[in-house]
Structure formats: C-alpha cells, structure tokens
C-alpha beads as a LAMMPS data file, in Angstrom:
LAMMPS data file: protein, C-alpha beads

381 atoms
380 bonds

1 atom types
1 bond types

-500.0 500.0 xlo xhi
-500.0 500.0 ylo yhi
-500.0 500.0 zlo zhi

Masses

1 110.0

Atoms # bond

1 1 1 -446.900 295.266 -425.065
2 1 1 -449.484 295.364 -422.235
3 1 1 -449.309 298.962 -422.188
4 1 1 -449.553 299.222 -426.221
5 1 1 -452.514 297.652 -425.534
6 1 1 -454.327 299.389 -423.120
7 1 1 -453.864 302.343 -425.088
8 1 1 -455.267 301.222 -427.805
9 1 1 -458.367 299.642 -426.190
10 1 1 -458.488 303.426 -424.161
11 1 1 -458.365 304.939 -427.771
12 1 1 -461.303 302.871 -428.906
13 1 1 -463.756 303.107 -426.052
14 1 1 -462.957 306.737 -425.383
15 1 1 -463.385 307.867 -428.904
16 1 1 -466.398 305.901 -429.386
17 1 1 -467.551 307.869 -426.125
18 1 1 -466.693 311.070 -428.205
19 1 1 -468.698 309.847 -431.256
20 1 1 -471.278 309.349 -429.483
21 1 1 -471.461 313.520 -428.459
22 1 1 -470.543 314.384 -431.745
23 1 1 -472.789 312.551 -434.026
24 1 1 -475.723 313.696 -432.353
25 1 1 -474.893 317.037 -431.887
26 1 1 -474.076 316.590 -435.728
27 1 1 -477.430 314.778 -436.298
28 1 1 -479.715 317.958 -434.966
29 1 1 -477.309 320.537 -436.817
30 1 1 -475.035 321.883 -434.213
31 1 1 -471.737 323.093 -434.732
32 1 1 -468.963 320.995 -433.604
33 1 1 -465.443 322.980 -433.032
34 1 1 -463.443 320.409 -431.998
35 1 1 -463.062 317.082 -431.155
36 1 1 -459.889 315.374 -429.614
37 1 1 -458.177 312.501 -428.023
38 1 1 -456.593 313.051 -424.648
39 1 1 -455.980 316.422 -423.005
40 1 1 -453.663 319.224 -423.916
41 1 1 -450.510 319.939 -424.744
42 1 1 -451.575 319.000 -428.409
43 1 1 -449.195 317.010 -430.331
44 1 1 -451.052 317.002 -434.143
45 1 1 -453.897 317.648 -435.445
46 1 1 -456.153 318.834 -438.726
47 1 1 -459.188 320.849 -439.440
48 1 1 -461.799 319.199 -441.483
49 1 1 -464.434 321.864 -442.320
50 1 1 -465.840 323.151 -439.172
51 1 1 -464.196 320.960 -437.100
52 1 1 -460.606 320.641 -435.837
53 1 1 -459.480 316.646 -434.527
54 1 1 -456.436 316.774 -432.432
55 1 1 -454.394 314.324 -430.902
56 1 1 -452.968 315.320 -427.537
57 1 1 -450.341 314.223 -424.888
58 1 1 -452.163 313.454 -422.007
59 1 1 -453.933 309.812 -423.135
60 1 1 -456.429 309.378 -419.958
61 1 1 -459.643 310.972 -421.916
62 1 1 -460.735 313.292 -424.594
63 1 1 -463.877 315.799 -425.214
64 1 1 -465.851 317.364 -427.989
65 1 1 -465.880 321.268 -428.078
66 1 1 -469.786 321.496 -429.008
67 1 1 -470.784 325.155 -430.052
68 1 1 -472.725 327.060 -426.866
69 1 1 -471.816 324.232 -424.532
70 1 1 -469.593 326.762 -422.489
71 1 1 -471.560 330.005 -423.175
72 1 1 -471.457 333.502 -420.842
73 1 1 -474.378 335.179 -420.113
74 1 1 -473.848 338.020 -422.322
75 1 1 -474.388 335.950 -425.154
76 1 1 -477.671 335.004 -423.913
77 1 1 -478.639 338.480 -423.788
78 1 1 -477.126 339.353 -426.964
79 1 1 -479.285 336.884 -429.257
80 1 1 -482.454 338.190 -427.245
81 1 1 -481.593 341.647 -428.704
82 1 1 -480.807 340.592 -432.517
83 1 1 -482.485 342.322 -435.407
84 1 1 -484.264 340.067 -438.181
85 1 1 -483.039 341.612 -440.742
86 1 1 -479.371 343.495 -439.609
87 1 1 -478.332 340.338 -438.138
88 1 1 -479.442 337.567 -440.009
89 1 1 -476.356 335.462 -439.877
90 1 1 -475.773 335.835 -436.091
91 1 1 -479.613 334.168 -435.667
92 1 1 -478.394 331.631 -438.348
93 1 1 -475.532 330.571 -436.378
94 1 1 -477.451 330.787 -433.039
95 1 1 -479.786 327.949 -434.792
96 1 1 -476.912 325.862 -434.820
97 1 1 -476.094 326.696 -431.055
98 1 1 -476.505 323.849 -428.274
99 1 1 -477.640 326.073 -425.391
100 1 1 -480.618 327.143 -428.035
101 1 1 -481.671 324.219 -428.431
102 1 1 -484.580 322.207 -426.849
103 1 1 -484.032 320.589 -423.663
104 1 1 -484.529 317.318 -424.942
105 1 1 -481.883 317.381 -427.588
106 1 1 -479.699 319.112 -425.081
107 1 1 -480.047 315.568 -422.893
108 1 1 -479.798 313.613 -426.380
109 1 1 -476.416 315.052 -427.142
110 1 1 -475.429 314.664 -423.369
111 1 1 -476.315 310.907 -423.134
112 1 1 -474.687 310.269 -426.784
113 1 1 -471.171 309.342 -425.104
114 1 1 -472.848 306.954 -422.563
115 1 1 -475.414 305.298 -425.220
116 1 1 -472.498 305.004 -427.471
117 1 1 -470.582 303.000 -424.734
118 1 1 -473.273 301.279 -423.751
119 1 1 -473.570 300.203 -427.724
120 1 1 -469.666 299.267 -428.112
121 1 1 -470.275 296.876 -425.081
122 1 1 -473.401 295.393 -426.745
123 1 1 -471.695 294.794 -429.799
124 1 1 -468.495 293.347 -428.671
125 1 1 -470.055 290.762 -426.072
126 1 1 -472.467 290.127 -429.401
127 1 1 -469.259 289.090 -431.590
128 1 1 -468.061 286.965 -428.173
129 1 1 -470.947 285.126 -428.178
130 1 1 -470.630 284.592 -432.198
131 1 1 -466.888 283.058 -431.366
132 1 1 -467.426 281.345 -428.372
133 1 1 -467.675 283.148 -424.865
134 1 1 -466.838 282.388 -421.313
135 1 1 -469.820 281.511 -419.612
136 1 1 -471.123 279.802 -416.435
137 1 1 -472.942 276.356 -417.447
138 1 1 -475.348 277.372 -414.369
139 1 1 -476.565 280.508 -416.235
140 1 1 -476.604 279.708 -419.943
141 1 1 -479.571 279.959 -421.725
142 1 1 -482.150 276.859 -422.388
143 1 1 -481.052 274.756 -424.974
144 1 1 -477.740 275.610 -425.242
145 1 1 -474.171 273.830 -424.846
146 1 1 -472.065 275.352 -423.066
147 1 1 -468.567 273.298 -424.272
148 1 1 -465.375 272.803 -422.758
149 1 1 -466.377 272.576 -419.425
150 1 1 -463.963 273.280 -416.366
151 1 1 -464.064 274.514 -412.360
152 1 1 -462.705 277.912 -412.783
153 1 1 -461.846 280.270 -410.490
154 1 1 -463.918 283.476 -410.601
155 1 1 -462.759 285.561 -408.366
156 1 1 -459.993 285.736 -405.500
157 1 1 -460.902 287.364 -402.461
158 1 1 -457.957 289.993 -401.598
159 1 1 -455.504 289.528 -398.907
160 1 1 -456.229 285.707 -399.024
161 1 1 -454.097 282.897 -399.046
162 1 1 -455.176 282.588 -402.397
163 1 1 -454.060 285.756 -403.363
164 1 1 -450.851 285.713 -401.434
165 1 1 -449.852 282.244 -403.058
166 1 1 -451.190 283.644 -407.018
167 1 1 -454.372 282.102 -408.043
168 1 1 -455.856 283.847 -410.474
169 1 1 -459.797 284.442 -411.899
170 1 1 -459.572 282.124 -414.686
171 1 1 -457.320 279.216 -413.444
172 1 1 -459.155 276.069 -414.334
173 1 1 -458.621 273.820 -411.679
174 1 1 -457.022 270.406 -412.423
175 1 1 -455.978 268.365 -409.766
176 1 1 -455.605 268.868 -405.751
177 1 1 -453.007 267.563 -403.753
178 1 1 -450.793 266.898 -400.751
179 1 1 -448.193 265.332 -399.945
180 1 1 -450.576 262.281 -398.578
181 1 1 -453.585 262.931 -401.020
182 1 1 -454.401 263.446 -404.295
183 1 1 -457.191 264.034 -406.105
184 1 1 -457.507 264.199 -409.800
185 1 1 -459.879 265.792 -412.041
186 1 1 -461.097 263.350 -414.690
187 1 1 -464.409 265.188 -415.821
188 1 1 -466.711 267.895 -415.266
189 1 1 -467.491 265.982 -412.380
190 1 1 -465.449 267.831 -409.930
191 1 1 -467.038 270.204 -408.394
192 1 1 -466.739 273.622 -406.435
193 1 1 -468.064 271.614 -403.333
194 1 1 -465.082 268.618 -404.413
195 1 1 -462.718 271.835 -403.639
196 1 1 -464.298 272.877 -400.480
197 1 1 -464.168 269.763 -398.798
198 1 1 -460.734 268.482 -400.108
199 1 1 -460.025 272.394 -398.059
200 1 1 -461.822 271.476 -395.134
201 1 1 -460.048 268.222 -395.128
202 1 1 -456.663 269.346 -395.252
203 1 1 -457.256 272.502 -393.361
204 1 1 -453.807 272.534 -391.920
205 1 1 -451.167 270.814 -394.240
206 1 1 -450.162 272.835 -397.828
207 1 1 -452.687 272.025 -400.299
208 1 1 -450.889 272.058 -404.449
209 1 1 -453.405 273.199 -406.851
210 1 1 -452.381 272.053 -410.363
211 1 1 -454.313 274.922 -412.810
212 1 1 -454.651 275.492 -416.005
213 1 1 -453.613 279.241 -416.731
214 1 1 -453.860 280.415 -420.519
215 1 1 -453.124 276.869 -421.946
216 1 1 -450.224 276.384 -419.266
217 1 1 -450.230 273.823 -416.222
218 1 1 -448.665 275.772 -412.967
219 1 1 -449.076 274.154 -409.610
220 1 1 -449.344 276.738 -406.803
221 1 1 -449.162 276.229 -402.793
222 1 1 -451.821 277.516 -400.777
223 1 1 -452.088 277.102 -397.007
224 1 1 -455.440 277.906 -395.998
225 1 1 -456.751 280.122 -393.202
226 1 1 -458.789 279.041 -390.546
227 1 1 -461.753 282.206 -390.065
228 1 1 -463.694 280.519 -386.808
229 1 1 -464.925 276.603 -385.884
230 1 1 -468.070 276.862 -387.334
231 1 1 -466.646 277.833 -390.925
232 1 1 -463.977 275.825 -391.477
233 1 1 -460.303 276.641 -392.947
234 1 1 -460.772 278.274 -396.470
235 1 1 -458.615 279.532 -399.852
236 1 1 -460.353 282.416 -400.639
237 1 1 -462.122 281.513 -403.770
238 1 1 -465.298 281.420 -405.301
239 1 1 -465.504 279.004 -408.323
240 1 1 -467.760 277.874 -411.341
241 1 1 -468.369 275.636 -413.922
242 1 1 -467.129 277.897 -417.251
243 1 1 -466.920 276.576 -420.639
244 1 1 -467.390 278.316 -424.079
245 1 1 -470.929 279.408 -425.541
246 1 1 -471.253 279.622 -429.353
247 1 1 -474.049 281.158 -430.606
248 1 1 -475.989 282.114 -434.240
249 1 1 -476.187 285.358 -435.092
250 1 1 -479.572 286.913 -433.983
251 1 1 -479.262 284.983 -430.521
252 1 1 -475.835 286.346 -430.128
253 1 1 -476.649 290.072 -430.617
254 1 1 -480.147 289.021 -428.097
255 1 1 -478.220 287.183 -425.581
256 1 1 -475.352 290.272 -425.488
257 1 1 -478.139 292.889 -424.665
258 1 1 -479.288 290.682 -421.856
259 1 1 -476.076 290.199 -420.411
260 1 1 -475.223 294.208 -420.831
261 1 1 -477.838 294.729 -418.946
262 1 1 -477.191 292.053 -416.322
263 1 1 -473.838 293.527 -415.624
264 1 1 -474.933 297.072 -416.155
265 1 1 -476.898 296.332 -413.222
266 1 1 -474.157 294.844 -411.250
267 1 1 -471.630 297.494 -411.449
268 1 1 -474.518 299.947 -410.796
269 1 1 -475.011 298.186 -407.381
270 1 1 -471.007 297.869 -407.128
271 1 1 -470.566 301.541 -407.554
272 1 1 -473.555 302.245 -405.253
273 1 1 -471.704 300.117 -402.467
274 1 1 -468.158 301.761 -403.083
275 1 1 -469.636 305.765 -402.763
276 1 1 -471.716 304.539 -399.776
277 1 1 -468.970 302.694 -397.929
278 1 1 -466.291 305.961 -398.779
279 1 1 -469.221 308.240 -397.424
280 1 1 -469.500 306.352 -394.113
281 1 1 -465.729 305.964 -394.037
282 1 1 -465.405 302.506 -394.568
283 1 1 -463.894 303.046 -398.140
284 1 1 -461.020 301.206 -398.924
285 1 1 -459.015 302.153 -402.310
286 1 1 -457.357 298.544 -402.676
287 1 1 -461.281 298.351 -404.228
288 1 1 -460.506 300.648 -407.144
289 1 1 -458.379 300.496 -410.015
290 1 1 -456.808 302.766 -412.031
291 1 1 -454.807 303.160 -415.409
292 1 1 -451.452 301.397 -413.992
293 1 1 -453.929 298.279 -412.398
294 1 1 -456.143 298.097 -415.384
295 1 1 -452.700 297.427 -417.756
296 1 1 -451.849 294.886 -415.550
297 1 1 -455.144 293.012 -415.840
298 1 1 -454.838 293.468 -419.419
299 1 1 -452.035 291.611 -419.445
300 1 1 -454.173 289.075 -417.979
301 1 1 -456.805 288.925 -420.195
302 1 1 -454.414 289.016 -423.013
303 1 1 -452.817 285.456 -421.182
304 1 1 -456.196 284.057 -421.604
305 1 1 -456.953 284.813 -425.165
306 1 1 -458.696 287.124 -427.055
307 1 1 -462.731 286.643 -425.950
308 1 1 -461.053 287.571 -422.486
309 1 1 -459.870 290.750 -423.819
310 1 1 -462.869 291.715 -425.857
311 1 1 -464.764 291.087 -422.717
312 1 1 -462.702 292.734 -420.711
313 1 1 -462.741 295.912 -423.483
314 1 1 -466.889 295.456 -422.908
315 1 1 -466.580 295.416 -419.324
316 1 1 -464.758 298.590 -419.285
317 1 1 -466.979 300.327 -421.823
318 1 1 -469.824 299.366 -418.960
319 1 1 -467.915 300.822 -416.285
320 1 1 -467.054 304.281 -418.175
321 1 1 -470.760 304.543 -419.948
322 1 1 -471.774 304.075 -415.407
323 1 1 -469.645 306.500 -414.005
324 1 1 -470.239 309.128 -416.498
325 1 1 -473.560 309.140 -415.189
326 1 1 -473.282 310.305 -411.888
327 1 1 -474.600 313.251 -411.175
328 1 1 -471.101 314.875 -410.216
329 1 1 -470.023 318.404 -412.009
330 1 1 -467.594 317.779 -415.459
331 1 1 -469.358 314.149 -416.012
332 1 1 -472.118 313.971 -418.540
333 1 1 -474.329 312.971 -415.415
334 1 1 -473.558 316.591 -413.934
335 1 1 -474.194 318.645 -416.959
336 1 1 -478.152 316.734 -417.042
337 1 1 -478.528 317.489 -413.951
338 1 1 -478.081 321.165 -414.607
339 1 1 -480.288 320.314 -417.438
340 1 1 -483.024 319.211 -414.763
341 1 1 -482.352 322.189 -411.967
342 1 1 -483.220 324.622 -415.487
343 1 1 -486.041 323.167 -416.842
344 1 1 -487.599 322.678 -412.913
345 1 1 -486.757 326.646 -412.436
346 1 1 -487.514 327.023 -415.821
347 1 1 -484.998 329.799 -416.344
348 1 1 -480.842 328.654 -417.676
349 1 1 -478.624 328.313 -414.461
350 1 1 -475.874 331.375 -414.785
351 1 1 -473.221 330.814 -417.302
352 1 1 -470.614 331.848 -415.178
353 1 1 -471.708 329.557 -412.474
354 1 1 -471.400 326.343 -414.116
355 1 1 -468.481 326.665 -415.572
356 1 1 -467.067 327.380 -412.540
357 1 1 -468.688 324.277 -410.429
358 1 1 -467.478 322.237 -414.042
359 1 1 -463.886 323.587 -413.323
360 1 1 -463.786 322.368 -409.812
361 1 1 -464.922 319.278 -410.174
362 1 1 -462.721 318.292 -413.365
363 1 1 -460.083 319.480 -410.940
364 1 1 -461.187 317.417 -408.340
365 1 1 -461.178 314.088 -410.327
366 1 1 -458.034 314.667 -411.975
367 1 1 -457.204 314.745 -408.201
368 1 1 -458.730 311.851 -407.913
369 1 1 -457.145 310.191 -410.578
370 1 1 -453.820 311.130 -409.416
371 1 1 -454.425 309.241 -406.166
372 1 1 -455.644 305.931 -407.688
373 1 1 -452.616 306.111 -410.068
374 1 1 -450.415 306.786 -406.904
375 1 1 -452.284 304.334 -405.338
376 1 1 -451.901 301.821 -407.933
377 1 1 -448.307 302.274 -408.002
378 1 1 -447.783 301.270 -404.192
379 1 1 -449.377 298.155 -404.746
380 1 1 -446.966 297.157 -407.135
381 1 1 -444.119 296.635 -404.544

Bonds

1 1 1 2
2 1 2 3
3 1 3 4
4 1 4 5
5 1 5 6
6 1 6 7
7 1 7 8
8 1 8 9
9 1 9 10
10 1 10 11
11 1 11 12
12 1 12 13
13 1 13 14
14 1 14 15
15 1 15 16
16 1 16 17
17 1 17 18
18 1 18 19
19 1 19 20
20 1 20 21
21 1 21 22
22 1 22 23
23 1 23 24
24 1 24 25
25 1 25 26
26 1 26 27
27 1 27 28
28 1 28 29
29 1 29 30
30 1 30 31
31 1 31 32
32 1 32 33
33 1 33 34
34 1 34 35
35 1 35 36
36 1 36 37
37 1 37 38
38 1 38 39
39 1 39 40
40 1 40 41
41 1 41 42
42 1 42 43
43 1 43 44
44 1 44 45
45 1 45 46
46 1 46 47
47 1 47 48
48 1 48 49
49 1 49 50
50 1 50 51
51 1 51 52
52 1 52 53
53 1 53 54
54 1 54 55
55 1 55 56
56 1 56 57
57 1 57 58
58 1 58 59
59 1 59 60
60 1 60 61
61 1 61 62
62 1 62 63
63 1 63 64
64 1 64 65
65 1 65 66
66 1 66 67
67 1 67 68
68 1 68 69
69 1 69 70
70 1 70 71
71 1 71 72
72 1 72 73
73 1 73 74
74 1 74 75
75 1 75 76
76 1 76 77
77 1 77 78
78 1 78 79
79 1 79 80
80 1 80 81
81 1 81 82
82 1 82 83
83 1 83 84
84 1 84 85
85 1 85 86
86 1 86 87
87 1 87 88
88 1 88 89
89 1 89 90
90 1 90 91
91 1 91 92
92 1 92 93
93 1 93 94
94 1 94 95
95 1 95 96
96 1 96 97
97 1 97 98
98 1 98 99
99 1 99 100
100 1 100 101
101 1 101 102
102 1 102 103
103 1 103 104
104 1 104 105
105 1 105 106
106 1 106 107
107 1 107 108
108 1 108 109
109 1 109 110
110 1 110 111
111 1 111 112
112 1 112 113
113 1 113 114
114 1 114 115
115 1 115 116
116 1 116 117
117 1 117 118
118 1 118 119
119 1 119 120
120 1 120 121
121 1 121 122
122 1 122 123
123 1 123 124
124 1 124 125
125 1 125 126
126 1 126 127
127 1 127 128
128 1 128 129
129 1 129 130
130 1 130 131
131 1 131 132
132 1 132 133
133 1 133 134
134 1 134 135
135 1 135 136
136 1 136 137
137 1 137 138
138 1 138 139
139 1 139 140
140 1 140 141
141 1 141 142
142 1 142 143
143 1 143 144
144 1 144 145
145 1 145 146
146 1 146 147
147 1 147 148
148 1 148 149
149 1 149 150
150 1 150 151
151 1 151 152
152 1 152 153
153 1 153 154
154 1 154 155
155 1 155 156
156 1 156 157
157 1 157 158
158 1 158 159
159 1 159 160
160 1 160 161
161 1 161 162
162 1 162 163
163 1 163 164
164 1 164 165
165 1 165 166
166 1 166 167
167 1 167 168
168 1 168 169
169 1 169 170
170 1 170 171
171 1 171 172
172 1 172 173
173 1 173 174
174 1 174 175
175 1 175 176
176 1 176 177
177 1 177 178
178 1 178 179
179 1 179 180
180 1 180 181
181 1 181 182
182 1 182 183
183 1 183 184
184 1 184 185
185 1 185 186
186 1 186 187
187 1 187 188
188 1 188 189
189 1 189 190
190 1 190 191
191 1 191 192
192 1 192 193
193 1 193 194
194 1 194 195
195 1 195 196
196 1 196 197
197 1 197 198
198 1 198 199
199 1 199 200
200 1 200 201
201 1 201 202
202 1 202 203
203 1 203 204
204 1 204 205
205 1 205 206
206 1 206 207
207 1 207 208
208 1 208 209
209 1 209 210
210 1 210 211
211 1 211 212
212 1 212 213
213 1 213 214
214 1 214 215
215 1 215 216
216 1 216 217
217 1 217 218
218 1 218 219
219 1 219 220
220 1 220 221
221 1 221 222
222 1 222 223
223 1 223 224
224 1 224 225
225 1 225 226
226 1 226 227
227 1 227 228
228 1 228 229
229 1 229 230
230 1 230 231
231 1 231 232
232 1 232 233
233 1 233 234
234 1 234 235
235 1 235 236
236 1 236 237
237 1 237 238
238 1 238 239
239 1 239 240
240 1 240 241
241 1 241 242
242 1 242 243
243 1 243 244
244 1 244 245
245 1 245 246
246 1 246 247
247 1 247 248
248 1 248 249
249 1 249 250
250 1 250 251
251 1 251 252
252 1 252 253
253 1 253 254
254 1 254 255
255 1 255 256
256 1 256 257
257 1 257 258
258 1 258 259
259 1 259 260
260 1 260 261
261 1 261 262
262 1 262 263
263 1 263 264
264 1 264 265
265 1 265 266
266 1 266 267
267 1 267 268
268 1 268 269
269 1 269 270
270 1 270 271
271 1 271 272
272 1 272 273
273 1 273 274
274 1 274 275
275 1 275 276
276 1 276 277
277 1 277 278
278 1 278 279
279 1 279 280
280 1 280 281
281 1 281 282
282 1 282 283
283 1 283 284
284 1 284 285
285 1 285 286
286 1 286 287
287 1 287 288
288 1 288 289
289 1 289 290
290 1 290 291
291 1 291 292
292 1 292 293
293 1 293 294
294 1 294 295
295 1 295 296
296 1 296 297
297 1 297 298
298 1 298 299
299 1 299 300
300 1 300 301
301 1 301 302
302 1 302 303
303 1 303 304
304 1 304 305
305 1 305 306
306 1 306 307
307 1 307 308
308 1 308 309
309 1 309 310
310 1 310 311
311 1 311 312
312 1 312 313
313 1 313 314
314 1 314 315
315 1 315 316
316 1 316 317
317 1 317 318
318 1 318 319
319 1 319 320
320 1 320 321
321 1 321 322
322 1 322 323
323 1 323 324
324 1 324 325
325 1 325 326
326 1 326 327
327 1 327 328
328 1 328 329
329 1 329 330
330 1 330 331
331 1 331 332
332 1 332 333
333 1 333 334
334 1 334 335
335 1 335 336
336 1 336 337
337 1 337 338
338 1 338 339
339 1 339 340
340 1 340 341
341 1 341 342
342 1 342 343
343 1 343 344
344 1 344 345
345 1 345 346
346 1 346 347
347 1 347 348
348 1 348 349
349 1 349 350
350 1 350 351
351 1 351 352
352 1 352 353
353 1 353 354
354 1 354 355
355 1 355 356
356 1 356 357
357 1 357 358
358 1 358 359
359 1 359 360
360 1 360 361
361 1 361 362
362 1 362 363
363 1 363 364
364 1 364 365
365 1 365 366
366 1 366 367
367 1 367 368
368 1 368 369
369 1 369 370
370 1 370 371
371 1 371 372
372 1 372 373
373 1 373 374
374 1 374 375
375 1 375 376
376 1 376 377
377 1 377 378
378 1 378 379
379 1 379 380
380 1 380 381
C-alpha cells in the first residue's frame, strides 16, 4: 500500500513539474512533441494533436520533448539561410521553435517545472492549514490557537539510543518512567525541559517512554548515552510543543506562502551543507534518501494521518522544485546556466556540446540514483 502510494504522490508532483514546462512553452506558442511520465521502454500512450503523452516503465521521473530544445548546429545555420517567400512554412515553424526564442522566455519555460512545484507546495500546505496543520505553538502566528497541544518529538538524531530503541518524529510523549519513578503527563504543562531532566536524572537506569504514535499508546525502552560530564546522559531527541492550526481561507493560502518560503530556505541551507560536507569529504549518505527510504517514511506519514501526508507530499515538492535548480548539466538549473554563459558571450553555446555535457550528467545522476537506492536498501537489514 505504501508503495501504491508513493507512486501516486511521485505521479502528482512529477507531472505537475512537467506542466509546469509545458504550459508555458504552450503559453508563448511553442511546439510541444511530447510529454511523458517516467523514462523509456514506453508502455501506452496517445497523440493528441501535436503532442504525443506516454506512459513509460521506468516511474523515477518524466520530461517534456519541447521543439528546438535539443537542436544541432546545422539547423541554426539552415534558418539563417531561408528564403521569405520559397520557404515560408519552415520560418513559420521556426517561430514556434524554443532555441528562437528570446532569452527570457527561454528561462520562463525552464523555471516552469520548478515554479510549478514551488506552487503545488503552496497550495497543499494552504488546504493543511484550512483542515488543521501540525504546528509548533512557539511559532504560530499572533492571535491564533494552536489546539490539541502535546510534547512531540521532532526529530531523532541517528545512531542514538533513541533511534536504536524506535522513537519516532511525531510520538507525542505521555508519560516517563522507571521502575522507581514515574512521571505522568496531565497537561500541556510538561515540557521539553520536564524530559531533559527526568534524562539527566535517570541517566543510568532504562527510562519507558509511553507515546502516542498515530492514535496508538506504545511504550518504548531507551537507555541513554552519556556524551561527556559537562553534558549530561541524553536520548537523542529534540522536542516541541505541536498541536493543530485551523485557519480561514485568505490566512491559510498567506500563512502557506510564508511557511514555503521558510522551509524553502531551510532545505536550501540543508542542501548547501550536504554538497559542502561531500566536497570536503565529510559526506555521509545515511543523510540522503532515496525512492526505497522515502516509501518507508510514507508509510509513516500515512500512520499519522492525512495532513502528515499532504505535508509530507509539500515537503517533497520543495525538495524537487531545490534540486532542480542547481546549476548541474540535465537539471533545469544546468540548462539556465547555459542560458547565462550565451547571453554573457552573446553567441548560442555549440549544439553538439551541450547535448553532450546534458548526456553525461543525466548519466551521472542516474548513477547517482542507483547508489542511494543501493544505499537505501542496505539500511534496511
């Protein structure tokens, strides 16, 4: 089921992506060819005037075929040699040609994918807000009631006795106890810093913590580690006050472009920290998730109900609107930055050139891919 529904959510955000391309390129009268889910072998597909919509086999991504996105240089040449009046419909179609259009609407059609993402995010964390979203009582807006508050687990920090013993981001915690001590939660009373020093307390004895995960009570055994003197033992948890925020309509849709924006910013600075720390050789992959991880958190988000998985499905469309704009050949960020290098040198970058660079580096993130996936597998057992 988890897997049904990663594809679907995969579906949705990257064919959104592909709208995005297409109905600009659309929009300023260029010719689509194709546009398709996934990557060949096809397994169906139909053409609808100009334009041919497959479905293929390989789910991890699609593409729009835009007319002149992939042109040779002979081509170039060939429309700067067309008669007026012998070749009237070749100079028609060149009209509706990408690489013959201006710069600008060259970038536009670029960026669609990314806006579009960008948009899909927007909305859904919009519609959370309308139903009720998870949201720190620290951070919500002025004049707003945050309901249902509970200390909830954010995040877990990996390899630690948290982890080990499975707490989860999103436990709400309930009650701590050992076999001499217990203490109870009886309102929003009990704090992050209640936690830390019931830890610091018990630093060497098993410490139960009764949670609340999805609507179920588990109690879970964590021994906690001792770092240095001066620190104390911890759990490996950070923890906040989360209840639900309901919002009207118009401060919905404002408060979701503020918080698009705040984590825009955030995986901006996460990705920044990730390519620095791989470039100085301090990368670690256990940092990065692919397709087989990202199921399993599904399944996780599905556990917690459905504003977890619509803002999980937002989070993601963050993520892939980010990464597609790094300047790295085959990624809309690498195709604007050829943009830039032509309109600097104010002459087009050879043909044959950057398709080739384009090759390589789809090749090298399928690579990529591969090793995540691999990577993702290990973890498993």
């Amino acid at each position: 089921m988890n897997i049904i529904i990663f594809l679907i959510i995969l579906l949705v955000l990257v064919l959104s992506h592909e709208f995005g391309h297409f109905i600009i390129a659309k929009l300023n009268k260029i010719r689509v060819d194709e546009f398709s889910f996934g990557f060949p072998p096809k397994l169906f597909g139909k053409k609808i005037g100009e334009t041919e919509y497959n479905f293929n086999a390989i789910p991890f991504g699609g593409y729009v075929k835009i007319y002149g996105e992939n042109m040779e240089e002979a081509d170039f040449v060939e429309v700067g040699f067309l008669d007026k009046e012998k070749d009237k419909e070749k100079i028609e179609l060149s009209k509706r040609n990408l690489a013959f259009k201006p710069k600008y609407i060259q970038a536009l059609v670029m960026t669609g994918g990314v806006i579009m993402n960008f948009l899909v995010a927007w909305i859904l964390l919009s519609v959370g807000y309308m139903s009720g979203l998870p949201t720190s009582a620290v951070i919500a807006p002025n004049g707003t009631n945050v309901l249902d508050q509970a200390l909830t687990i954010v995040s877990v920090l990996p390899d630690s006795p948290a982890q080990v013993s499975g707490l989860k981001s999103g436990d709400k915690i309930l009650a701590l106890e050992t076999e001499e001590d217990t203490t109870r939660l009886l309102s929003s009373f009990f704090t992050a810093e209640t936690v830390q020093n019931f830890v610091k307390k018990h630093s060497t004895e098993e410490i139960n913590f009764l949670v609340d995960r999805a609507g179920e009570e588990k109690k879970i055994s964590v021994v906690p580690k001792i770092i240095n003197e001066n620190s104390g033992a911890i759990v490996g948890i950070n923890m906040d006050m989360i209840g639900k925020l309901k919002l009207p309509f118009f401060q919905a849709f404002w408060e979701g472009i503020k918080l698009t924006t705040n984590l825009t910013g955030r995986i901006i600075v996460g990705l920044f920290t990730l390519i620095k720390d791989g470039v100085s050789g301090h990368g670690n992959l256990s940092a990065v998730t692919g397709p087989i991880g990202i199921i399993g958190v599904v399944g996780d988000a599905v556990d917690f109900g459905f504003i977890y998985l619509l803002s999980f499905t937002a989070l993601i469309s963050i993520n892939l609107a980010v990464i597609n704009l790094i300047p790295f050949p085959a990624l809309d960020g690498g195709r604007l930055l050829f943009l830039l290098i032509e309109k600097i040198k104010g002459s087009i970058i050879k043909p044959k050139v950057a398709n080739t660079v384009n090759a390589i580096g789809f090749t090298l993130l399928m690579i990529l891919m591969l090793v995540i996936t691999y990577h993702d597998i290990v973890k498993l057992f």
